[in-house]
N, C-alpha and C positions, 0 to 999 in steps of 0.2 A: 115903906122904907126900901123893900127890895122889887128892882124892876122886872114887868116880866121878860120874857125871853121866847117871844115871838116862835124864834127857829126850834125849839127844840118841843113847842105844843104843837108845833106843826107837823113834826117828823113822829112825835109817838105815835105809836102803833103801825106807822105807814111799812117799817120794813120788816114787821110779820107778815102783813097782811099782800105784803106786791109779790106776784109771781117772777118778778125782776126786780133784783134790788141792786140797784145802783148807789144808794143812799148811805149804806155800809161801807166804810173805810176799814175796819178790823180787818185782820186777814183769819177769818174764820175757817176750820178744815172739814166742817162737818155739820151739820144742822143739828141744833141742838136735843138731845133722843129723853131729856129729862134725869139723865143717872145724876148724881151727885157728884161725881167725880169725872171732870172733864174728858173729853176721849183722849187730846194731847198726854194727859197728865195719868193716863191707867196705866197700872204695869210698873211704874217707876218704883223706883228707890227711895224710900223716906230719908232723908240726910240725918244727919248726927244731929246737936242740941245747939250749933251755929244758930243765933237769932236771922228772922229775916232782914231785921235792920243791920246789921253785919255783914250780911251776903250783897245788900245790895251797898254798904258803903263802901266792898271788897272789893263791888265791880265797878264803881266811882274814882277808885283810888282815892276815896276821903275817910275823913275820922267820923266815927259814931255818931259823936257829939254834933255832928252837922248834916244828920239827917234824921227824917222824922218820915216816918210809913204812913200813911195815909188810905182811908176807905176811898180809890181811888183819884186818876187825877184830876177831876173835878174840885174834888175838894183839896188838893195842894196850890191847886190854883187857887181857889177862894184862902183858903191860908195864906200861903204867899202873901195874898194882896191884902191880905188884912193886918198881917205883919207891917210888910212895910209901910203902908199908909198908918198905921198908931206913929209907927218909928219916927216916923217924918212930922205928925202932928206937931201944931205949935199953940201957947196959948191965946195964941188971937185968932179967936173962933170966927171971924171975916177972912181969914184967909184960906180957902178952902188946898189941901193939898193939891195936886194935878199927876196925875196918870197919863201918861202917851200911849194909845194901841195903836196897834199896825191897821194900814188900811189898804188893800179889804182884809177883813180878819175874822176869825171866828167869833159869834155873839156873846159867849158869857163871858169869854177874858176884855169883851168891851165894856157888857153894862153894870156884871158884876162888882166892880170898884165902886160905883154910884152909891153902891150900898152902903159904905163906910164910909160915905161922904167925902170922895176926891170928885177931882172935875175931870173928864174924863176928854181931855182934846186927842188930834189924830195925826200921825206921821204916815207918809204915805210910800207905799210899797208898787212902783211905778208899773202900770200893764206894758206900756211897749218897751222896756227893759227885762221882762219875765218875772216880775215880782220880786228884783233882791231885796234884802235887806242891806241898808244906806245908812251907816250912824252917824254922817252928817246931816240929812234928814230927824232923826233926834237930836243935836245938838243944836240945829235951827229952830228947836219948836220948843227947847224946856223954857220954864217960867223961875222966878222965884223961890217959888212952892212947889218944882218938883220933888216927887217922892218918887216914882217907880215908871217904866216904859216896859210894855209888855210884847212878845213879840212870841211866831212858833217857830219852829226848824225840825221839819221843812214846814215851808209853810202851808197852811192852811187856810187858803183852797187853792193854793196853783201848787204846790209839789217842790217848788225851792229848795234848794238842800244850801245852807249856808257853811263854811268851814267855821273852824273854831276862830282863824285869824278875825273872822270880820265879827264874828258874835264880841269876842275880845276887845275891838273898838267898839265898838256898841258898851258896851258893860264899861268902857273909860270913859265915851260920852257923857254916860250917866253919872260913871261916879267923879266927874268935874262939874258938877249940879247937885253936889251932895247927893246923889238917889240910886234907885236900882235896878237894876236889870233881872225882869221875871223872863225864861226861855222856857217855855213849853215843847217838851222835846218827844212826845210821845210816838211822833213821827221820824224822829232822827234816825233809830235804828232800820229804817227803808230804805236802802241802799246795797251797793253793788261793790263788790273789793276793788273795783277801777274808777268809783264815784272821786270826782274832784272834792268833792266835801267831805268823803269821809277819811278827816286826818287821822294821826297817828292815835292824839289821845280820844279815847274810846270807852261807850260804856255799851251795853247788849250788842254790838257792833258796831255803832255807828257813832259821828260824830257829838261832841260836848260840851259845853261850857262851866258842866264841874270844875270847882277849883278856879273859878275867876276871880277876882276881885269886886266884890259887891253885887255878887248876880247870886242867881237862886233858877237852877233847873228844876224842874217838874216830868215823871216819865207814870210811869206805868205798864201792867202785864193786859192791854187791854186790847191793843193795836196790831202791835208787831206781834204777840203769842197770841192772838184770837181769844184772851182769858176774863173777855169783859163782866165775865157771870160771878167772879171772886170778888170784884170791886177791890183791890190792891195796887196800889201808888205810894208814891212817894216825893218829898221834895228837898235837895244836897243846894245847901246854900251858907252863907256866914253865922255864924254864932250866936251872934246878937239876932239875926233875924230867925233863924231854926228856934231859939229857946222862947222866941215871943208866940211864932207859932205853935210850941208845944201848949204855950197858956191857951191859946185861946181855943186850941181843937177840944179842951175840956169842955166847950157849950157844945162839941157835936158828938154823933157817933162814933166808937173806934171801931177798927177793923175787926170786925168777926174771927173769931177764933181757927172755924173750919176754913175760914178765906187764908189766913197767915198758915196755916200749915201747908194747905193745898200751893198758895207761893212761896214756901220755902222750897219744895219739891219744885217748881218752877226753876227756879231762879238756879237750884241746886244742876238742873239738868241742862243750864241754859246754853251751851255750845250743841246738843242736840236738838233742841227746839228751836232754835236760832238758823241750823241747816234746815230743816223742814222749808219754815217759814220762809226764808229763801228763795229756795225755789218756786213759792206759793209765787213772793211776789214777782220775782224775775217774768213767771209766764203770764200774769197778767197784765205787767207792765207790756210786754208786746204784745196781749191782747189790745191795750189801749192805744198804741204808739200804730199798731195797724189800722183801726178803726179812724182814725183821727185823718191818718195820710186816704182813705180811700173814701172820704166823703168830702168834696170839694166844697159842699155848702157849711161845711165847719171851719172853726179857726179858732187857733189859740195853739200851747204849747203845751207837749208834755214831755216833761221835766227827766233828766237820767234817773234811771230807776225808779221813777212814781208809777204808782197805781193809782194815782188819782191827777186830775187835771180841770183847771175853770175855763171852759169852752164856751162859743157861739155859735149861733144857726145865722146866716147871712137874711133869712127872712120872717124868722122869727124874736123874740123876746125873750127870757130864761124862765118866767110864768108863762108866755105860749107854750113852750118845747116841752115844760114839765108839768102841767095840763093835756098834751096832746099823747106823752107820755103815760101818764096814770092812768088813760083811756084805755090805756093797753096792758094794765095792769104792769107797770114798768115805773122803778121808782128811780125818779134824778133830783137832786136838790136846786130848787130855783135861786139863782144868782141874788136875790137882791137880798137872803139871808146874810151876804157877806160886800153887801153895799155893792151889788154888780148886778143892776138888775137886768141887764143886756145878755146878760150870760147865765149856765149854769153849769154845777158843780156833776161830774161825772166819777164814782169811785167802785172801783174793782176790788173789794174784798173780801169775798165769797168763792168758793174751787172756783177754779177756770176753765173747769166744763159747764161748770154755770154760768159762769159769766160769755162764755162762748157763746149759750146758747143765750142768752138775754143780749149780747148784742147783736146776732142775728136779728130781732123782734124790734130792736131800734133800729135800725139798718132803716126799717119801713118807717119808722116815725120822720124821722130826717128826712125821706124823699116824700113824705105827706105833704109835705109844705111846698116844693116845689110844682107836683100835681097840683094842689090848689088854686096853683096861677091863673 
């Protein structure tokens, strides 16, 4: 019933084990030393008896009632999609619902729908336009039997930063097809106070599609606070679709106890860990934006404010470069995880004296191939 997921048996264990980890998008501040209590998060302030579902529907500007916590977002995304797809069921079991992902896009928000039995077709997120997001491109591709189009901000894997306006038409596309708009936003808050995308409405900093009409964001403390170790998410969507998701997160785990206090404290603190992180990304994003301009046998784009980017080697394939890579104990994710097999995914979320010195070490991989000639 449920498919595997290629990319992610492929990356376990790779980015303890690489002395360079490129493969890491979190913006992690420290190696993990085993205490219990994250280094970000030592020292702090326990907050008052504010639930965390509160804190975060505070920072949504939504009601309670339209959000649901989640043991990361992983699983708001598998809710999400399990929601809308029942929602949308009809009784004639020959017509399978239909799911739009972005293409190229992250694996699980592609094959995990399959699991609930939608059909899972693809809207395309165009390479020599930078990968926007186009919700004419959804509107030309719903069916029937649309239920839901899934998409990230930014995107995932080129660094896209979308504004609220175009998530907006995207989320009307859908809902003139009866269906919904899933926005995976865990990446949103990556951005810069001069980002064209990041409008006014705002949640951890960055841009949102909370409060659209028939959409349902998804975030988490995983990415942007480096707090992947709590597994704490969440997903701010409509009514009718938050309370189906509430039913059905009863077949899974809920969020650990120790994980919801340690993200109250989060979330409590979150204009100061919000500065931190910051500057984390600011300096790797021009550690990336250097690398990119000073190796002529690269190409591709990296994106205002990303620290992460889907790159090519002019004489290589995205399994050559990250094969030639991992020789060197250097970890890059190969492009065709996200349907680009020409290319691969390069992400800066580890200090950036790390990552400084791991792109030094790649410096060499990239002119391997030219030697070879």
């Amino acid at each position: 019933m449920f498919p595997t997921l290629p990319y992610l048996e492929w990356i376990d264990g790779r980015t303890e084990a690489a002395e360079h980890d490129f493969g890491s998008s979190d913006l992690r501040s420290s190696a993990d030393d085993g205490a219990v209590v994250p280094e970000p998060l030592r020292g702090r302030s326990v907050p008052d008896d504010t639930s965390l579902r509160a804190r975060v529907a505070a920072e949504y500007d939504a009601d309670e009632e339209n959000v649901l916590v989640t043991a990361g977002a992983t699983q708001a995304n598998f809710l999400a999609a399990a929601a809308a797809i029942d929602l949308a069921s009809t009784p004639d079991a020959d017509r399978r619902p239909q799911v739009l992902a972005e293409k190229p896009g992250y694996q699980p928000l592609v094959v995990t729908p399959e699991a609930f039995g939608a059909r899972v077709d693809r809207f395309l997120r165009p390479d020599e336009e930078g990968f926007p997001l186009d919700p004419n491109r959804i509107s030309n591709a719903v069916s029937d039997a649309f239920a839901l189009a899934v998409a990230t901000n930014r995107h995932n894997p080129s660094g896209n930063l979308s504004d609220r306006e175009t998530v907006a038409e995207a989320a009307r596309a859908c809902g003139d097809a009866d269906g919904y708009l899933l926005v995976d936003e865990v990446y949103a808050p990556y951005v810069r106070d001069d980002d064209e995308g990041a409008s006014s409405v705002r949640a951890f900093g960055g841009p949102t599609g909370a409060g659209l009409p028939n959409t349902v964001v998804t975030g988490s403390l995983t990415k942007f606070y480096g707090l992947g170790g709590l597994r704490v998410g969440w997903l701010i969507g409509p009514t009718e679709l938050v309370e189906r998701a509430r039913e059905v997160a009863y077949h899974l785990s809920p969020v650990a106890e120790p994980s919801r206090r340690l993200a109250r404290r989060a979330v409590h603190d979150a204009s100061e860990l919000t500065a931190s992180a910051r500057d984390h990304l600011a300096e790797n994003h021009e550690l990336l934006e250097s690398f990119l301009a000073d190796h002529e046998a690269l190409s591709g784009r990296v994106h205002s404010g990303s620290p992460f980017a889907l790159l090519s080697h002019a004489d290589a394939t995205g399994d050559e470069f990250a094969a030639a890579a991992w020789d060197r104990d250097i970890l890059v994710v190969p492009g065709r995880f996200f349907n680009r097999p020409d290319h691969f995914r390069l992400a800066l979320g580890r200090p950036p004296e790390e990552m400084a010195a791991g792109l030094d070490a790649l410096s060499e991989v990239v002119e391997s191939f030219a030697e070879s000639e």
